[in-house]
C-alpha positions as CSV (number, residue, x, y, z in Angstrom):
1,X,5.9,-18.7,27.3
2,X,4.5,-15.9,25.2
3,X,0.6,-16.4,24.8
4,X,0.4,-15.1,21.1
5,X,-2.9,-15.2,19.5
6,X,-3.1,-17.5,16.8
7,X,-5.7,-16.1,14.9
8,X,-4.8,-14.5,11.8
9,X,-7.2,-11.5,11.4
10,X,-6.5,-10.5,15.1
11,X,-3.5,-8.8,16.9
12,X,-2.9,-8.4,20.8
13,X,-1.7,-5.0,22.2
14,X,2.3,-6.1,22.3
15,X,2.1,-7.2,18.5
16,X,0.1,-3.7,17.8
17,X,3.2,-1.8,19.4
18,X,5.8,-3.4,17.6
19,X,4.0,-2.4,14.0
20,X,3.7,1.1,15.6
21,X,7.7,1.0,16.3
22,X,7.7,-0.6,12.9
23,X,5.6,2.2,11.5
24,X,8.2,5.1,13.2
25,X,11.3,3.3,11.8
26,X,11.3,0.0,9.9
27,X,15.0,-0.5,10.7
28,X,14.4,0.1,14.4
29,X,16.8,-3.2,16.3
30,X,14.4,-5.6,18.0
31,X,16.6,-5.3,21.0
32,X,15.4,-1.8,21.3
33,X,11.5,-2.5,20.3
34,X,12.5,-5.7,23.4
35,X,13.6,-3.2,25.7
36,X,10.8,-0.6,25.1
37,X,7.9,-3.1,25.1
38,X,9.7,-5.3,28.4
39,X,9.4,-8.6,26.5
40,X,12.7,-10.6,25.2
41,X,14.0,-9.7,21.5
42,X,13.3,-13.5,20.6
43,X,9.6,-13.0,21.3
44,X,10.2,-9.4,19.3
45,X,11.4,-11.5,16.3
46,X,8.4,-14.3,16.1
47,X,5.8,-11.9,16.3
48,X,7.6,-10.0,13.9
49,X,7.6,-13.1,11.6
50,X,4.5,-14.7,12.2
51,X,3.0,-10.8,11.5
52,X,4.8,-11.1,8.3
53,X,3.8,-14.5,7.6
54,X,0.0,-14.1,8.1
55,X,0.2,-10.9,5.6
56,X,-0.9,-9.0,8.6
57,X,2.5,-6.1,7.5
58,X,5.5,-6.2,5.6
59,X,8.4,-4.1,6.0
60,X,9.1,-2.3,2.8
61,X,11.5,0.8,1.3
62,X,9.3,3.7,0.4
63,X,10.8,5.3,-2.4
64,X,10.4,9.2,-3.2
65,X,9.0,9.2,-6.8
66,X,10.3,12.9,-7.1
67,X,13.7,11.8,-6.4
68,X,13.7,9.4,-8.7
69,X,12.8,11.6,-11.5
70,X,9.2,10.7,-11.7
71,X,7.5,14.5,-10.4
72,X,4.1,14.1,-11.8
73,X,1.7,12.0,-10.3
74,X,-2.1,11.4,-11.1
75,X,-4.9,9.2,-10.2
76,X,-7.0,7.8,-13.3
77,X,-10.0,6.8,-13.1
78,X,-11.0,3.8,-15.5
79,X,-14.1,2.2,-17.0
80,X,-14.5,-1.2,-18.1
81,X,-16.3,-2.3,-20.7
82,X,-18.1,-6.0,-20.5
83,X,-16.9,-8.7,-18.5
84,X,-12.8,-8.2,-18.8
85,X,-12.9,-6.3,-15.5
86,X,-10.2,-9.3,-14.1
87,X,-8.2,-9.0,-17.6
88,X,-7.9,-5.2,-18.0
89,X,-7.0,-4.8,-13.9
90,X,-4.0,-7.0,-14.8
91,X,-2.7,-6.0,-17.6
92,X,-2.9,-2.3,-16.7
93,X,-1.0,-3.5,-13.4
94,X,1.8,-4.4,-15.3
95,X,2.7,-1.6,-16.6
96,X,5.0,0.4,-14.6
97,X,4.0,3.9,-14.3
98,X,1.1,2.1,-12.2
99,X,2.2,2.1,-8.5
100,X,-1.3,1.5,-6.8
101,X,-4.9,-0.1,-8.5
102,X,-7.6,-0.9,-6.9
103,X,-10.8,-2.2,-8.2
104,X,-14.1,0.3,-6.9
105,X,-17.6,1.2,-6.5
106,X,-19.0,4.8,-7.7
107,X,-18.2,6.1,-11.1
108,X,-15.5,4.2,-12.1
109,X,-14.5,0.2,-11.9
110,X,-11.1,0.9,-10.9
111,X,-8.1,3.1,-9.9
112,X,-5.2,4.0,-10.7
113,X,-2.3,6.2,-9.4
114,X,0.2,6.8,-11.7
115,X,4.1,8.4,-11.6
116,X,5.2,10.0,-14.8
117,X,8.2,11.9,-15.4
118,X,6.3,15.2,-16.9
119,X,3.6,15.6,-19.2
120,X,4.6,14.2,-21.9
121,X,5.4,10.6,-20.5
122,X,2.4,10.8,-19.0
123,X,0.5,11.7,-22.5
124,X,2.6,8.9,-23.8
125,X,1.4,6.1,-20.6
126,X,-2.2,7.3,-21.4
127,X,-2.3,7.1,-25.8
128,X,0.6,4.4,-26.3
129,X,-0.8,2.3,-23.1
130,X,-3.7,2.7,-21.1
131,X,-5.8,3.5,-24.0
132,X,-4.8,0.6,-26.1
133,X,-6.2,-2.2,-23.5
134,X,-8.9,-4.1,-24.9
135,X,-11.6,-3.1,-22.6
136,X,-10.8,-0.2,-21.6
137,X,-14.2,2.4,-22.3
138,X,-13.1,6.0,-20.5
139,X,-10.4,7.4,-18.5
140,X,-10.4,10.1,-16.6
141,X,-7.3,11.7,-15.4
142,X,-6.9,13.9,-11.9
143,X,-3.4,15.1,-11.7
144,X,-1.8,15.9,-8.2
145,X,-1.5,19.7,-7.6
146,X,-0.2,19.1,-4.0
147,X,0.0,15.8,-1.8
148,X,-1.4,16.9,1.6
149,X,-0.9,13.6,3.4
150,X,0.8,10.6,2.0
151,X,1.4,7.8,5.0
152,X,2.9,5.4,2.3
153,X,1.3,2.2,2.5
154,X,1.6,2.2,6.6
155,X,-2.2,2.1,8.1
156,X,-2.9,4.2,11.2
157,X,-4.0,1.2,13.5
158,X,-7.3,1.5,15.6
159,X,-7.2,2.5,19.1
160,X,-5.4,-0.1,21.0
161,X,-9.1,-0.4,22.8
162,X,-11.0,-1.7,19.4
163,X,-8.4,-3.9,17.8
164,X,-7.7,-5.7,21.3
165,X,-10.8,-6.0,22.7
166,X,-10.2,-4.6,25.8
């Protein structure tokens, strides 16, 4: 029987290779992940599930903004005002030139990336949108000259040593 750990914050080594097959090619067959890892492709498919159930991955299609017609992207950083922190993070996540917020420490309360077409939706996202949320104090807009390294939303993993304890 396959002697999977139960706890949700931890993975063993076989489930940390099958998100680093995962991370290589998402459509990769279990059968082959099965083969490569010498376990069966029903063990392969729990641990693929229970990783997806516990939130621990998801397997996702990573679109290419550029492609799409969106070739300017930015990351704005945003002060709050008061205590509408909660408020302003969801309503500026609903708009959907916002592909990535996150709340912060430093300088600003949060972030935001943005994906515009050109400059003038992005002129248009910033005065007809971002500007008009109650709460919203300063923005301060860093548009991306070149994107050295963009992993998606897939996490390098820790050596196999620290995440496993071994």
């Amino acid at each position: 029987m396959d002697q999977h750990n139960n706890n949700k914050n931890l993975i063993d080594d076989i489930d940390q290779r099958i998100i680093e097959a995962l991370q290589q090619d998402g459509r990769r067959p279990f059968t082959k992940i099965a083969a490569d890892l010498g376990i069966s492709e029903a063990s392969v498919r729990q641990r693929v599930s229970n990783l997806i159930n516990n939130q621990v991955m998801q397997i996702v299609a990573v679109t290419n903004p550029i492609k799409l017609g969106f070739s300017l992207a930015s990351m704005i950083g945003i002060r709050v005002s008061g205590d509408r922190l909660m408020e302003v993070a969801q309503e500026i996540s609903a708009f959907d030139e916002v592909i990535y917020l996150i709340l912060c420490t430093g300088s600003f309360d949060m972030l935001a990336e943005v994906v515009c077409r050109d400059n003038d939706h992005l002129l248009n996202f910033l005065t007809e949108k971002l500007y008009k949320v109650q709460g919203v104090q300063q923005a301060e807009t860093y548009m991306y000259l070149r994107v050295c390294k963009d992993t998606g939303t897939a996490v390098r993993l820790f050596p196999r040593t620290l995440m496993c304890g071994a």
